[in-house]
C-alpha positions in Angstrom: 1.0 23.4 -18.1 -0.9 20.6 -16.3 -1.8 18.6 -18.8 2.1 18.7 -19.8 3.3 17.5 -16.9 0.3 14.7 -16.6 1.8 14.0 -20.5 5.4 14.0 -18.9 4.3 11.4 -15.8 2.4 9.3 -18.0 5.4 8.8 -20.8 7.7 8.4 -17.3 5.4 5.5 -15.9 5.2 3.6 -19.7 8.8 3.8 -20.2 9.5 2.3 -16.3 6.7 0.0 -16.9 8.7 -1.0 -20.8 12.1 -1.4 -18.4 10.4 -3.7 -15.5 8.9 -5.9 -18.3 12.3 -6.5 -19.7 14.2 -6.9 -16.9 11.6 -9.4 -15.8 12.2 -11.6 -18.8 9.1 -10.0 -21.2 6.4 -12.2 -19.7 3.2 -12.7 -21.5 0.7 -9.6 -21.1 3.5 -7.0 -21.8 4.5 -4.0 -20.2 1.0 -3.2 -18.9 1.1 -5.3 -16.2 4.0 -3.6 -15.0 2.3 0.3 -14.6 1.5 0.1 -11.3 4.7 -1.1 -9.7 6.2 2.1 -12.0 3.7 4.5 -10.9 4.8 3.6 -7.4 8.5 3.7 -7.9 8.2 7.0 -10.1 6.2 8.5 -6.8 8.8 7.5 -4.8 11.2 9.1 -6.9 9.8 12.2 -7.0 8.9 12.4 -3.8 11.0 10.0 -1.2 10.0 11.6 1.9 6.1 11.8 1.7 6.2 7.9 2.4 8.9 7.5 4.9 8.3 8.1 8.9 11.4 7.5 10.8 11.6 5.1 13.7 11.5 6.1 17.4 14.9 6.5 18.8 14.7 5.7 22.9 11.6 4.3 25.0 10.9 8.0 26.1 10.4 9.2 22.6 8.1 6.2 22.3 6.2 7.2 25.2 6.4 10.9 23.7 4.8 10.0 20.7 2.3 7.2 21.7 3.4 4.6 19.4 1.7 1.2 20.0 4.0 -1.6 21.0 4.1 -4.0 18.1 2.6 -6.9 20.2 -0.6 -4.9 20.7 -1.0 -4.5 16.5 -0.2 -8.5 16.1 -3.0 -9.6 18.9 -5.7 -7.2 17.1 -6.9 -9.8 15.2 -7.2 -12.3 18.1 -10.7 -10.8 19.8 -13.8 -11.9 18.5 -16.1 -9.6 16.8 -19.8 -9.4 16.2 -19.3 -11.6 12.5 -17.6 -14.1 14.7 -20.2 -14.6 17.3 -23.5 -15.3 14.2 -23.9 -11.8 13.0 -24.3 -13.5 10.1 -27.1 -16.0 10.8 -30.2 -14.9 9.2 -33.2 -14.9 11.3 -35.9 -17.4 11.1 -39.4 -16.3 10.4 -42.3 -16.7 12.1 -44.7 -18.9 10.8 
């Protein structure tokens, strides 16, 4: 029973993979460059929700659910870390 429906998904993803390819033109490498992007879009299909989280509403139901304000995401990458201050240097050796 598994193995039919692992059969079932994997004729589903080459046949979305087939129609990606050809609605991209046929571009050299085939349809097997296309399997991922159909795996995806067959996952969403068969299940739309498992992906999806639906935005906050009002600043209270922000607050209720302690989502971080976008600015504190986009600034994460401003503040040095150990790699940034020589982590990296190797030590020098005694002689």
């Amino acid at each position: 029973m598994a193995e039919d429906r692992q059969h079932d998904l994997e004729r589903r993803v080459r046949a979305r993979a087939r129609r990606l390819w050809e609605s991209e033109g046929r571009p050299a490498g085939g349809a097997g460059a296309f399997v991922d992007r159909a795996r995806e879009l067959i996952a969403i299909e068969d299940n739309p929700h498992a992906a999806t989280k639906p935005v906050p509403k009002s600043a209270a139901e922000v607050r209720r659910k302690a989502v971080e304000p976008i600015e504190a995401v986009e600034n994460q990458g401003e503040f040095p870390t150990l790699t940034d201050q020589g982590e990296e240097q190797t030590p020098r050796r005694r002689t």
